[in-house]
N, C-alpha and C positions, 0 to 999 in steps of 0.2 A: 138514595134518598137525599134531599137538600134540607142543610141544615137548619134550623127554625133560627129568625132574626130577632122572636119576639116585637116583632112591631106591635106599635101601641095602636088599638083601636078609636075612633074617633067619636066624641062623645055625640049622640043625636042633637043635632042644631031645635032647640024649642022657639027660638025667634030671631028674625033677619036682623043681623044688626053692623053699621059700618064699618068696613077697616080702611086702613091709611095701610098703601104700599109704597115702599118709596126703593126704584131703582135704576140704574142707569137710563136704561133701555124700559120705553110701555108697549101694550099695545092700544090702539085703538078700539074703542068699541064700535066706531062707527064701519058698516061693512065696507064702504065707499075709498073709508080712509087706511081700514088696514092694511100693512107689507106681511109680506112673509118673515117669521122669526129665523134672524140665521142659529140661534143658540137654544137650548130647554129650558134654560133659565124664565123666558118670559111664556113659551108657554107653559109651563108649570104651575106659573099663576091665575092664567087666564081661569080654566075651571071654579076658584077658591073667591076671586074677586065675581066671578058671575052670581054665584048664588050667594055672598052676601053684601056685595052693592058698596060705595064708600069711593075713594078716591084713589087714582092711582096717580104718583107725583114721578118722572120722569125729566130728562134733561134733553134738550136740544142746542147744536153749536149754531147761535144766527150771528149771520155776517154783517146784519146789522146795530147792533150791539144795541136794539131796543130794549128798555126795560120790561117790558110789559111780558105776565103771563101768559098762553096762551093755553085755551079747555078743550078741548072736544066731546062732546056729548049730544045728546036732546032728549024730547021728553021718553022717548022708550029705552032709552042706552041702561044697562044694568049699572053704570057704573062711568065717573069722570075719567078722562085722563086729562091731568094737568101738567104743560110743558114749562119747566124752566128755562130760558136763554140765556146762554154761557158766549162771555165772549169768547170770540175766536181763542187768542191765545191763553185764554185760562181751559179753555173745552182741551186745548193742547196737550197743557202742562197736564191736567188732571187725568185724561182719559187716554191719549196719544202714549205718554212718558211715565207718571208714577204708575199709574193704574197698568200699562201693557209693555212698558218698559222696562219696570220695574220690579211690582210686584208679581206679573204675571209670570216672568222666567225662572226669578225667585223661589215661587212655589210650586213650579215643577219641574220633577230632578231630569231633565231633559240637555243639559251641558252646555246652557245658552246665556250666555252670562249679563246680568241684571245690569241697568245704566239709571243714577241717582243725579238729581244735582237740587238742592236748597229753593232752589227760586221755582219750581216741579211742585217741590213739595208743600210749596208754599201757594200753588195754585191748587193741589187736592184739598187743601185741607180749604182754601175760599170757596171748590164749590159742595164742599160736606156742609159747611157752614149755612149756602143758600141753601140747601135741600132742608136744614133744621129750621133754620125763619121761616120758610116755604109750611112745612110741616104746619109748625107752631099754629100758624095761624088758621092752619085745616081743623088743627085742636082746638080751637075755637070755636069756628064757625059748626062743626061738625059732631061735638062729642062722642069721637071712635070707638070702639071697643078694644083697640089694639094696633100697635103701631109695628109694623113690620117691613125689616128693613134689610134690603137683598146684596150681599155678593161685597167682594174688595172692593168696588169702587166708592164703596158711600164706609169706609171701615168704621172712622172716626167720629158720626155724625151723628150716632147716641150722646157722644160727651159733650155736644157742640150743643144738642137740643137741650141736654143735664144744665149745662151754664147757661145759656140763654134766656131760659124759662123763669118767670116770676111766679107762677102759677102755684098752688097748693095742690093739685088734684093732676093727674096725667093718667090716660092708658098707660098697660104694661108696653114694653120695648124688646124688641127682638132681634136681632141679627142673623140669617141665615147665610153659612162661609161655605159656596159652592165649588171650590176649587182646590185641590189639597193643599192643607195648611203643614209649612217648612219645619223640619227638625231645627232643636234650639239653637245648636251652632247655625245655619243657615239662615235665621232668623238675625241671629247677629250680625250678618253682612248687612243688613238694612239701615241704614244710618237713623232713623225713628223708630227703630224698635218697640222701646218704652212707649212712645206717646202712640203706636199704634196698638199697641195692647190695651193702655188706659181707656182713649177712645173705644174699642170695640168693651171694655167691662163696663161701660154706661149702660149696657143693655139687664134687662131683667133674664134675658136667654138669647145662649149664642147656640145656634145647630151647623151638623157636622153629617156629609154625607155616610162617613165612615169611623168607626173605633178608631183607625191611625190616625186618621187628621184629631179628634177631638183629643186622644192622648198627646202630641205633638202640641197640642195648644196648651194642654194644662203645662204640659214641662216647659215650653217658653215661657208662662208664666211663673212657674217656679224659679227658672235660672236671670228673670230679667227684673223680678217685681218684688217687692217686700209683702204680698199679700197673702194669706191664710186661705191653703188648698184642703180640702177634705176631698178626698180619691173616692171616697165607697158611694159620694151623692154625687158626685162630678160639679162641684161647687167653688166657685172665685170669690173669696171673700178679702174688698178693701179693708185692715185691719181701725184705718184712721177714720172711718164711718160709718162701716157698718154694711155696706151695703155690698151683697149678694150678689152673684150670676150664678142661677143655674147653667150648667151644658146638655148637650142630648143629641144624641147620634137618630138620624132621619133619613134616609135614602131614599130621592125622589122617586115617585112612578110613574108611569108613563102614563101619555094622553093624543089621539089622534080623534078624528072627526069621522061619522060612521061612514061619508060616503065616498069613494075613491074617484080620481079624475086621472084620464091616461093625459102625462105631458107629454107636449109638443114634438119632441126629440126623438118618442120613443115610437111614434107610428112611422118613421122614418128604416128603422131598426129591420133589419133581415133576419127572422128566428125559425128556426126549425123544429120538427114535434121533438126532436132527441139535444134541444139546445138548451144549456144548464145555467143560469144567470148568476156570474159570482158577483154583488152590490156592495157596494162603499160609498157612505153616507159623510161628508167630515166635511168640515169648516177649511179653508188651506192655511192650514196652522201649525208651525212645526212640531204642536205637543200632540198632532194628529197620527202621525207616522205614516202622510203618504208616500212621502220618498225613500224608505224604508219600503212599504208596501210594492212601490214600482221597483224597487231593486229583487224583491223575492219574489215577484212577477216571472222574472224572466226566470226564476229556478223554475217556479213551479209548471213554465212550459217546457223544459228541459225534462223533467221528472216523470210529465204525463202522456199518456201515451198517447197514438194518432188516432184513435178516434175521439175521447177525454178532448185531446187541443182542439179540432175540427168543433165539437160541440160546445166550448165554454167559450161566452161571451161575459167582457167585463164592463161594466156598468160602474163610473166611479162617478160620483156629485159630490164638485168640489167648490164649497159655496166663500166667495171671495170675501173678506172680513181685514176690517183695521186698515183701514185703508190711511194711507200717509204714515205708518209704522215700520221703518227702514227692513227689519228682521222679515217682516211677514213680506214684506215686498221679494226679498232675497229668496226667501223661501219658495215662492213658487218660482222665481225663475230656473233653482235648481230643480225644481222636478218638473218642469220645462225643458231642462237639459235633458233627464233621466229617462222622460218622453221619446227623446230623438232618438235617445244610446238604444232604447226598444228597439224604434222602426226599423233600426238599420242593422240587428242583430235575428229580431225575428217580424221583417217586413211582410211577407206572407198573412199570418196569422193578425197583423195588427187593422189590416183591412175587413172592417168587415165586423171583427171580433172586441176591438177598443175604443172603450168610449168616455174620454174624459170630459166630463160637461163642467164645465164653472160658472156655475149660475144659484140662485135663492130659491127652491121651490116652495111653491102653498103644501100644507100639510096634507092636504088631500090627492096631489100628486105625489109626496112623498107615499103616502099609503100607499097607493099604486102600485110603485115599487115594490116597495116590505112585501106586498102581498104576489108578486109573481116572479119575487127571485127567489132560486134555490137555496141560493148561501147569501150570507149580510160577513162583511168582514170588516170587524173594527179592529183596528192596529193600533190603538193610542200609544205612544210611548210615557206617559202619565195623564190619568185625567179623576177628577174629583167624582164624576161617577161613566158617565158617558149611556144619554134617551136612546142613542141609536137601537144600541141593542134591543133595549125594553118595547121599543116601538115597535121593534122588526118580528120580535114575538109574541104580539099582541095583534100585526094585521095578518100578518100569516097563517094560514087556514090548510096546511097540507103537512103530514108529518114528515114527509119525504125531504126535510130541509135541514139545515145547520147555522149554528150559530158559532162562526171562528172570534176568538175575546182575546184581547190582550190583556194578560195575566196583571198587566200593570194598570187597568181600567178600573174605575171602583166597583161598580157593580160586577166585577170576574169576583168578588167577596160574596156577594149575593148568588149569583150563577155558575154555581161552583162544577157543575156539568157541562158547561158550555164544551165546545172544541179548543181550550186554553194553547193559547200561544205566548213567544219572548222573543217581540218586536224587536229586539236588539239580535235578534239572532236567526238570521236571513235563512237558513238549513232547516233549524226549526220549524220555523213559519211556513216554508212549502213545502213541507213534508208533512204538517196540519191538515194546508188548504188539499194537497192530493189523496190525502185518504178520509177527509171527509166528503170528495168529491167520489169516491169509491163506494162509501159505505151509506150512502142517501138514500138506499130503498132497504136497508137492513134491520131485521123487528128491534136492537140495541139502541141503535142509532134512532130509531121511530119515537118508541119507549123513553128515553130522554129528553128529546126536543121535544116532545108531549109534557113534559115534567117539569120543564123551561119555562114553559107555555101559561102552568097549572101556577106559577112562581110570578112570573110577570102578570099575570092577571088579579092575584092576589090582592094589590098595591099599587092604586090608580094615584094617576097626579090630584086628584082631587081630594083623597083620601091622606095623601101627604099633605095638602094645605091643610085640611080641617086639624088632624094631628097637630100639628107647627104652631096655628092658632091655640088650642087648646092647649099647649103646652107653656106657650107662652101667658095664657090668661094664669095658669097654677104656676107659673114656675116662683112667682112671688107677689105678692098683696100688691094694687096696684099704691103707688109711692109716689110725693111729689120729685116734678124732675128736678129743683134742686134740692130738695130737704132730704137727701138719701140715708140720713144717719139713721131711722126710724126704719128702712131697709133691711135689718141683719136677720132676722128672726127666719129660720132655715125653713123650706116651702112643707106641707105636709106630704104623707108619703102616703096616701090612702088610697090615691085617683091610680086607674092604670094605665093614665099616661106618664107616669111616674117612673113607669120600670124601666127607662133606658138610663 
């Protein structure tokens, strides 16, 4: 059995009404104009902003340092997206350096050490700033029903929109922290600690993929802040004002599009009726673990036997991200190297049988995939929750399959069945991937990934956004954003989106 997460059910919608999203990265509503999502983060939202319409505020680096907004929409678009333009070297400092520099190594225990400098942090916080004027004025023109506001990049940008605002009346405020958030001591490497805590308790509700991250946050804020914690509500209370953060643990769910397309790559592909597809889906990001993954490669063709080798073909999509980010550059040319040490250890097999694509697919070739590979193997070496999997058991339609998790993924908390693996621990890992490459037609094995299946279906990304919204509308009276002292009076506990 899998444990129950109590997930909050989401209250029925009795009438459409706008939100304000504000995140790095949007997507287009225009079909013309959309890319493929390299991350889950945006499509997570997509479902939530389609059925109830409102603006989504997003950042662009133009090289021309025009001022000007830019919209995409028309008249049947569910929904704006509106681009900010960052100049170059502030899109830098903020997204290149504190944001992936910075915070990103920070908060994952991954042994990649984090690079700071003042005039960095002095461009995130310029463009948390424009994202809150930006906002603001949406609050105007628009009267939201709620403001919600995605990921480390934008941390500080409730507090920026809190001081900026003259207004009397504001939507509730939201923050949702997709990535794990750092234990206290590691928190204190960050030379803004303080003001990156203060910024994010501007929000009326900050969410947490997981119970660690959201306890890791209360105790940052215990060990760094003078403010009044109440543990039994998960509640941040400024003592000099009054004003409230509820917390609340929400783990996304997944979202794909019903219809599959075979990508380009793969009609090329030489498969036989006895050929077994092990898939790896990942960003080339060192908190991914592919070069980890290609070093327990070579065990796991050591381990399997000659017909196992002869039949399994590996399928990795490694979608290229962060580009001009020194680290992530490094990174793939190491497992560029890890590539060659293959070819030239088991040449044979790599002909034919290996297929490292580094490219962005549409979600509907990704389905594709999910849906005609045997095995999905994520190796994350940390990740705040990680769609792959959730996706891979949602297009998959045969029980004859496995889902290999690294034990350090967040959702391995959720899918506590999975095939669990210790990405650090290369013996492990192929001795995993070889006997659930064994045991794929066994009623155990069937029985589970059926149970995986029953789990990940449960808790759609769409059902996460209505959740998220609604928690945000109870998590406290809406408040002006600067007159917070009127703020303190702790949320009721009646609604059962309350119970996390």
């Amino acid at each position: 059995m899998i444990p129950a997460m109590n997930l909050p059910l989401p209250r029925p919608q009795t009438q459409r009404a706008p939100l304000l999203i504000l995140s790095h990265r949007g997507e287009s509503p225009l079909p013309s104009l959309a890319a493929p999502a390299a991350g889950g983060l945006t499509s997570g939202l997509i479902p939530l902003i389609r059925s109830h319409g409102g603006t989504w505020i997003c950042a662009i680096s133009n090289a021309s340092h025009s001022p000007s907004e830019f919209t995409q929409s028309d008249r049947t678009s569910p929904y704006r997206l509106l681009e900010i333009p960052l100049e170059v070297h502030t899109h830098r400092g903020h997204y290149q350096e504190i944001s992936n520099r910075g915070l990103w190594p920070l908060c994952h225990r991954v042994f990649e050490k984090p690079v700071f400098s003042t005039q960095n942090w002095t461009h995130y916080q310029t463009v948390n700033r424009q994202f809150a004027r930006t906002a603001l004025k949406q609050v105007e023109l628009q009267n939201p029903k709620a403001i919600l506001i995605q990921d480390y990049h934008l941390a500080t940008c409730a507090g920026h929109l809190r001081s900026l605002s003259a207004s009397s009346h504001s939507p509730p405020l939201s923050l949702f922290w997709h990535i794990p958030w750092p234990e206290p001591h590691t928190l204190k490497l960050f030379p803004w600690g303080e003001e990156l805590l203060k910024g994010m308790l501007g929000n009326n509700l900050i969410g947490f993929h997981t119970h660690e991250d959201r306890d890791h946050f209360i105790q940052s804020c215990k060990k760094l802040l003078p403010h009044d914690i109440d543990f039994l509500r998960s509640q941040i209370q400024n003592p000099s004002t009054g004003f409230t953060t509820s917390l609340s643990v929400l783990p996304l769910g997944g979202h794909l599009p019903d219809e599959s397309r075979t990508p380009d790559f793969f009609r090329d592909l030489k498969l036989g009726p006895q050929s077994k597809i092990l898939l790896g889906v990942d960003r080339l990001d060192y908190t991914k673990g592919l070069f980890e993954k290609l070093q327990a490669l070579s065990l796991i063709l050591e381990k399997t036997t000659d017909q196992q080798r002869e039949n399994l073909v590996f399928i990795q999509i490694a979608t290229p991200t962060r580009d001009g980010v020194p680290e992530f550059a490094q990174y793939r040319e190491s497992c560029h190297a890890q590539i060659a040490h293959l070819k030239q250890k088991h040449e044979k097999w790599m002909q034919g049988h290996f297929h490292w694509i580094e490219t962005c697919l549409e979600k509907a070739e990704l389905r594709f995939l999910y849906e005609t590979a045997d095995l999905c193997w994520v190796n994350s070496l940390h990740d705040g929750l990680n769609l792959v999997a959730k996706e891979y058991l949602l297009a998959r339609d045969h029980p004859r399959s496995a889902l290999i998790l690294s034990r350090t993924a967040g959702c391995a908390k959720e899918l506590v069945t999975a095939d669990l693996t210790n990405p650090f621990d290369r013996e492990d890992t192929a001795n995993t991937v070889v006997r659930a490459l064994s045991e794929l037609s066994g009623f155990s094995n069937q029985e589970r990934f059926k149970s995986l299946q029953t789990r990940a279906r449960s808790w759609s990304a769409l059902q996460w956004g209505e959740a998220l919204l609604e928690k945000t509308l109870d998590s406290l009276p809406p408040s002006p954003l600067c007159e917070t002292s009127h703020a303190g009076e702790p949320p009721k506990r009646n609604h059962p989106l309350q119970a996390l």
